[in-house]
Structure formats: C-alpha cells, structure tokens
VOBA-1610 file (N, C-alpha, C; in pm, whole numbers, padded with zeros to 5 digits, always signed):
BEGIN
Unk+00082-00118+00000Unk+00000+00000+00000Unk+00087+00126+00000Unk+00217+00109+00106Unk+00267+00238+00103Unk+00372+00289-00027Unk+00362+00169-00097Unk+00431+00160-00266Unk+00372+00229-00360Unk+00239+00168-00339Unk+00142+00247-00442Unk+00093+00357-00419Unk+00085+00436-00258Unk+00084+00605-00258Unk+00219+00605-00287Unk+00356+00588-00266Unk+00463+00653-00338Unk+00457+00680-00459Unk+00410+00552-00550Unk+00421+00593-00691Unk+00299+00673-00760Unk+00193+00686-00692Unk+00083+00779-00700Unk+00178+00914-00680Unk+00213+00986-00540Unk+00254+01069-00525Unk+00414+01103-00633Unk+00504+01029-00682Unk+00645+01072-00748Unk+00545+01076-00924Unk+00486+00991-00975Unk+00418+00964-01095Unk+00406+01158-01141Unk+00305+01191-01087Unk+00332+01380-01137Unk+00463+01428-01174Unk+00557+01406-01067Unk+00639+01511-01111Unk+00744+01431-01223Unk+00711+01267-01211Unk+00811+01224-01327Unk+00759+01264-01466Unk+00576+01282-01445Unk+00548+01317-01554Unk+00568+01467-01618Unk+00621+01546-01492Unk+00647+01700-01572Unk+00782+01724-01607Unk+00877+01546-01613Unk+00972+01533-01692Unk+00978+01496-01846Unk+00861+01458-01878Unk+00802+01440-01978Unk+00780+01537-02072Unk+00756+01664-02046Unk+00733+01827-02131Unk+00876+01817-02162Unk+00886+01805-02314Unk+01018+01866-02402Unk+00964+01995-02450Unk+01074+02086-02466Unk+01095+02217-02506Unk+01023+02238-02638Unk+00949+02302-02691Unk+00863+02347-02804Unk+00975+02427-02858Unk+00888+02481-02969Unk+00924+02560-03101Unk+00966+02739-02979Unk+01073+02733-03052Unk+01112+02911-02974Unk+01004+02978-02986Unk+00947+03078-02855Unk+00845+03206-02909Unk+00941+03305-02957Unk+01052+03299-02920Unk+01099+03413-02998Unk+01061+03432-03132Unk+01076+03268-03176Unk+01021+03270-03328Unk+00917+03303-03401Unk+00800+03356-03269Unk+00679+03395-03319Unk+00666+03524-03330Unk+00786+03601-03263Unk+00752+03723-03242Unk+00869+03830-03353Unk+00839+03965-03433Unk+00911+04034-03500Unk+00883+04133-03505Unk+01015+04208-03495Unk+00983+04381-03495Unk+00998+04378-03628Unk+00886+04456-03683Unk+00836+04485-03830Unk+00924+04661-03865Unk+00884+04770-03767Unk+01020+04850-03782Unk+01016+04923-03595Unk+01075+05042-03645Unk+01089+05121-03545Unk+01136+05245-03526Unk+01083+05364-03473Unk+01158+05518-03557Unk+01139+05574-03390Unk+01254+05625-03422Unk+01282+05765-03291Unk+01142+05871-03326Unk+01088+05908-03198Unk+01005+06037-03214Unk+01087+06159-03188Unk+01065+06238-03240Unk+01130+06355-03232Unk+01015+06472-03191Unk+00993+06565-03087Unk+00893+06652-03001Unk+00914+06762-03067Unk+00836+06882-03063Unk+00770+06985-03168Unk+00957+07094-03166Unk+01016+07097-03046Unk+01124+07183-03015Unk+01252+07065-03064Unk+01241+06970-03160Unk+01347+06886-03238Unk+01422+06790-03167Unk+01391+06758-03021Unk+01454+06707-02944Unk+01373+06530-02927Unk+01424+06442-02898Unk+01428+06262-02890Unk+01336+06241-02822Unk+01225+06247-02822Unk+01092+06222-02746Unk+01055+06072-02735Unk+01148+05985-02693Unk+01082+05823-02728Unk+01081+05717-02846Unk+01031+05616-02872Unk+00975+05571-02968Unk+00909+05482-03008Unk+00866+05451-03126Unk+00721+05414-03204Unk+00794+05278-03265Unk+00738+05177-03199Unk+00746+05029-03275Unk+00627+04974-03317Unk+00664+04863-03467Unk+00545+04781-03492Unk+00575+04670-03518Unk+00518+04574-03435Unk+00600+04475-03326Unk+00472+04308-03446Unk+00512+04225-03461Unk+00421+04134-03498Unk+00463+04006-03424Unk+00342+03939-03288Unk+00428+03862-03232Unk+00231+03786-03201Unk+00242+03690-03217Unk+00195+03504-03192Unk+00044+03611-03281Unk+00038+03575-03388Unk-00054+03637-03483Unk-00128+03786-03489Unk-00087+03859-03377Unk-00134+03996-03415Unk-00021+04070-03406Unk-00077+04220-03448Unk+00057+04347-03458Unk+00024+04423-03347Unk+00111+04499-03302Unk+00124+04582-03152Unk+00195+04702-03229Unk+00128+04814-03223Unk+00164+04917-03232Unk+00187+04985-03105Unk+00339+04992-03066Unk+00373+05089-02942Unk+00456+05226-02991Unk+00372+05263-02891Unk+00482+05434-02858Unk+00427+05541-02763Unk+00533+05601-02722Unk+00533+05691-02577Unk+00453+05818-02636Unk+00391+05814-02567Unk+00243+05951-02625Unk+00383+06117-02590Unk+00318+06110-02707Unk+00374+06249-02689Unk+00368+06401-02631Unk+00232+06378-02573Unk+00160+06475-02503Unk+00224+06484-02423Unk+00335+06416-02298Unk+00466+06432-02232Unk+00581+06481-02258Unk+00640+06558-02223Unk+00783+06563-02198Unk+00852+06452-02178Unk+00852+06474-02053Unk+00935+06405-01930Unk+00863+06246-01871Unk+00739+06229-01878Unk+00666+06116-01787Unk+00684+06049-01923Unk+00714+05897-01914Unk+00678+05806-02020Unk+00531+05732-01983Unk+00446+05786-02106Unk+00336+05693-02105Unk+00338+05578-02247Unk+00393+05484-02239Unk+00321+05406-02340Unk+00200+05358-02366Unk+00190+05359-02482Unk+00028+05350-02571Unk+00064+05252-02638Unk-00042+05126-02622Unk-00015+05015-02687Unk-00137+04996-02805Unk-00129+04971-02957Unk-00272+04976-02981Unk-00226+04797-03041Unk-00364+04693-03004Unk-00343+04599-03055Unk-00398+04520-03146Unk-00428+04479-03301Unk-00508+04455-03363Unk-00491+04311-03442Unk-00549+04245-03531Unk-00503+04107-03602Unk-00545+04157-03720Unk-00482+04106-03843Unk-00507+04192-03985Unk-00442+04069-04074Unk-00477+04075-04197Unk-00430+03973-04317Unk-00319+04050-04323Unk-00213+04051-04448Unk-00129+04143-04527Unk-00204+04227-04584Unk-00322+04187-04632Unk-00393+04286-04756Unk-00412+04395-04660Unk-00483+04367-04512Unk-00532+04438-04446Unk-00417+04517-04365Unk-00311+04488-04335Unk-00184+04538-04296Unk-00125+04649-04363Unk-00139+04621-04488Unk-00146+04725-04607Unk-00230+04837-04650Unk-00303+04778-04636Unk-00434+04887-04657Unk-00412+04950-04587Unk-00411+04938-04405Unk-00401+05034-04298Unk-00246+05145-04334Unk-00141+05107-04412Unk-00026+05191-04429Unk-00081+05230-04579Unk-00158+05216-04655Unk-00172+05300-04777Unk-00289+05401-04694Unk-00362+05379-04640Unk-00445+05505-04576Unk-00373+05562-04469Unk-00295+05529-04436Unk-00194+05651-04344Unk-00124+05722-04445Unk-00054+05679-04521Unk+00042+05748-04642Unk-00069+05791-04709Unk-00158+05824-04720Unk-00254+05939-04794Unk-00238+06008-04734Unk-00254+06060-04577Unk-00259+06172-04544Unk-00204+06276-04633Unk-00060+06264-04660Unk+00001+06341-04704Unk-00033+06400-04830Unk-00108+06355-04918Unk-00186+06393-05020Unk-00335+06478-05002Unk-00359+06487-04884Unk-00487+06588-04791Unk-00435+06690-04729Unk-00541+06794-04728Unk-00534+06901-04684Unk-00507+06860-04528Unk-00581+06957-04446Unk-00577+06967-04288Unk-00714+06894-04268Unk-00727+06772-04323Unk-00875+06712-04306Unk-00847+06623-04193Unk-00918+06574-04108Unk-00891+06449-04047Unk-00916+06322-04065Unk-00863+06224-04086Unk-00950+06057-04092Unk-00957+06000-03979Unk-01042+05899-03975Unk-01069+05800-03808Unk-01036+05636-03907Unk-00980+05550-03873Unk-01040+05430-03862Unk-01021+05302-03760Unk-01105+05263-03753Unk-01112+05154-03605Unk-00995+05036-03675Unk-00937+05012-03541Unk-00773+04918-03568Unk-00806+04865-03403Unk-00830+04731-03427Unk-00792+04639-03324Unk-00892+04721-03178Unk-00824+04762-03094Unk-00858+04780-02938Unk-00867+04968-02947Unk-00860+05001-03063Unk-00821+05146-03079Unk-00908+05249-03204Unk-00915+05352-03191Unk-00982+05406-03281Unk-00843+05529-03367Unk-00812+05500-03428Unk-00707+05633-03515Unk-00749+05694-03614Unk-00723+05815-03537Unk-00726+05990-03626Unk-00592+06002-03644Unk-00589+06051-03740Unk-00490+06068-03802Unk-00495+06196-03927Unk-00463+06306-03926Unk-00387+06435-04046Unk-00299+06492-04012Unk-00268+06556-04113Unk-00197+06624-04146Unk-00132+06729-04060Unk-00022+06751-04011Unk+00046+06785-03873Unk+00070+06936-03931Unk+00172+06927-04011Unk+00247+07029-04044Unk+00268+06956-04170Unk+00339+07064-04285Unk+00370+07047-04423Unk+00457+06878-04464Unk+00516+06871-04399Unk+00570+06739-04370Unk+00533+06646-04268Unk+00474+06636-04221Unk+00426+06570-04119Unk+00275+06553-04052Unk+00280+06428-03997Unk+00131+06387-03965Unk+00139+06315-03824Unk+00030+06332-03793Unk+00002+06343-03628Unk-00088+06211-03642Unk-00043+06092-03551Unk-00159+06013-03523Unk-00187+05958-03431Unk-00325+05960-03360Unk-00344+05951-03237Unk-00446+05828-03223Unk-00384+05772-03086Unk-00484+05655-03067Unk-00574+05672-02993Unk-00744+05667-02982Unk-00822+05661-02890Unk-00868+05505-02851Unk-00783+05468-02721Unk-00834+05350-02712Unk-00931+05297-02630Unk-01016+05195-02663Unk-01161+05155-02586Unk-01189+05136-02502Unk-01046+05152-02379Unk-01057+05130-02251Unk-01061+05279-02208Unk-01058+05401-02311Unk-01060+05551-02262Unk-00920+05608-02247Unk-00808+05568-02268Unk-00705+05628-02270Unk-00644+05705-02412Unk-00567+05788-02400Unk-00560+05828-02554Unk-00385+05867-02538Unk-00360+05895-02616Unk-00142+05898-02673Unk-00171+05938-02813Unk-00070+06034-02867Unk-00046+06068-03022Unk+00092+06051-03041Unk+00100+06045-03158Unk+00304+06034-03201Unk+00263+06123-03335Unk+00382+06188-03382Unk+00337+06234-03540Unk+00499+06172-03597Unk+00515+06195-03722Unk+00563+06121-03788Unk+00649+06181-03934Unk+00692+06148-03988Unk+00706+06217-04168Unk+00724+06097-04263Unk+00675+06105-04406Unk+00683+05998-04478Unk+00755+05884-04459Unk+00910+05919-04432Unk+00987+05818-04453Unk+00987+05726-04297Unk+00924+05771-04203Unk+00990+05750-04091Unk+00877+05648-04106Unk+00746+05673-04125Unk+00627+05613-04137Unk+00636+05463-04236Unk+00722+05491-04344Unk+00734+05376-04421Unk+00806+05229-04325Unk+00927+05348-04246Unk+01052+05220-04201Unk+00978+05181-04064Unk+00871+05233-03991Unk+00780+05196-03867Unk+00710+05044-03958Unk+00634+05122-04081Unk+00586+04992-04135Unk+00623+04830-04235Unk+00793+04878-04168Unk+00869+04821-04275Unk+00854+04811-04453Unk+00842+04931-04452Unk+00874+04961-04626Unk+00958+05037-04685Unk+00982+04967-04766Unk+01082+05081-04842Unk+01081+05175-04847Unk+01188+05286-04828Unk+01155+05453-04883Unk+01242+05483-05000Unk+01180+05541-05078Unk+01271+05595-05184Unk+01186+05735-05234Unk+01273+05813-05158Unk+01224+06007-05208Unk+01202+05979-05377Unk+01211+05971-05443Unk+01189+05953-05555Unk+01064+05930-05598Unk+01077+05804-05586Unk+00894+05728-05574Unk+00781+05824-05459Unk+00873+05835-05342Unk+00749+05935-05281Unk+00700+06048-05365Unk+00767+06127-05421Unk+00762+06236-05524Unk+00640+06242-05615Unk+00663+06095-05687Unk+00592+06043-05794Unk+00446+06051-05727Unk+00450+05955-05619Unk+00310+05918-05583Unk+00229+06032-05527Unk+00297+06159-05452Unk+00270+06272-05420Unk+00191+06373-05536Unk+00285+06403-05666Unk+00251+06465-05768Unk+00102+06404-05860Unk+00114+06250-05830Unk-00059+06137-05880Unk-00106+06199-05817
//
C-alpha cells in the first residue's frame, strides 16, 4: 500500500519530466520596424514600434503629449497582409490631404490621423478602454515603422498622382 501512494505521489512530477521544449516564441515574435520620435522643439521624445508577435501586430509608442513622464500607448489589432497594407496606404494618404482628419477603427483602438504640419502627420490613438497617446511622424519615418521601403523619388511620384 505504502508503494502504491509513493508511486501515486512521485508519478506527477516524473510526468512533468516528460514536457520537451517546443518551437522558440521568440520565433513567433518580430519587430516589423521602429523610428525615434522627435517633439515639436526637435529634441528625442521616445519611440514608435510595430512589433508582430503570436498572430497579431502591436503598435507601441510613448504619447507624446509628455515631456518628461513616459506613457506608453499600446494599440493591438489582427489583420491579413492585404489588411496590414491597406491600414499603411491610408496613413500614407494623409500626405496627399489638406488639414482634413481621418478616423479608422484598428484592433482595441480608434485612429485619427492628419496632417500635422507640411511634412508631417500626427496620429493619435483613442483606445476603448478611454485612454488616448499621439506620435506624429514624416513619410519616410512612417514607411521604415511599417517596414517599407523609402525611396524620395517614388514618394515624389506618388505625391505629384
């Protein structure tokens, strides 16, 4: 009897010798890009990653409405490529609009997003738990956040369409 509670009682933990090591999560997870923010007086305000890790994307960055306090703003959403895309061809319009604003719902978040200044665009997250953070941005910085190519050239082109 006192054999068979031993091997009742050791049986668990021989069996949580049994769990072999899985596939790395590192392997699930990739920074897609990442850009320094820079604050209205030209100075290193933080920065803006877009992170793709166990099937959705994480858009982070330190709201800029601070100086000094770091608040990160996380917005989190799941998207195809088509749809990954789409969301960076309607940000890269801005720049082809006046001082209009756009909204569109992304994951846990709602983003507005225009036109900042002549070069630059402001986009802010309102997220559904009531918190809100903005970062603004300029073409190229916006491409290498979304891992794309930049080439002033081609921006030119697509600017002047």
């Amino acid at each position: 009897m006192k054999q068979l509670l031993l091997i009742l009682l050791i049986a668990p933990v021989l069996g949580f010798g049994q769990i072999g090591k899985s596939s790395s999560l590192s392997d699930e997870k990739q920074e897609i890009g990442s850009i320094n923010l820079v604050n209205a007086i030209g100075t290193f305000n933080g920065k803006a990653k877009l992170t793709k890790a166990y099937g959705k994307y994480l858009l982070s960055f330190q709201d800029q409405s601070f100086q000094k306090i770091s608040k990160i703003v996380i917005v989190e959403f799941s998207a195809s490529e088509e749809e990954f895309n789409y969301l960076f061809d309607e940000l890269k319009s801005t720049f082809k609009s006046s001082k209009e604003e756009f909204r569109i719902e992304v994951g846990n978040a709602t983003l507005v997003y225009n036109l900042y200044r002549k070069k630059e665009m402001k986009i802010t997250a309102l997220l559904k738990n009531g918190e809100k953070g903005y970062f603004t941005t300029n073409a190229a910085a916006l491409h290498i956040l979304f891992g794309k190519k930049w080439n002033k050239k081609e921006w030119k082109n697509y600017l002047s369409n």
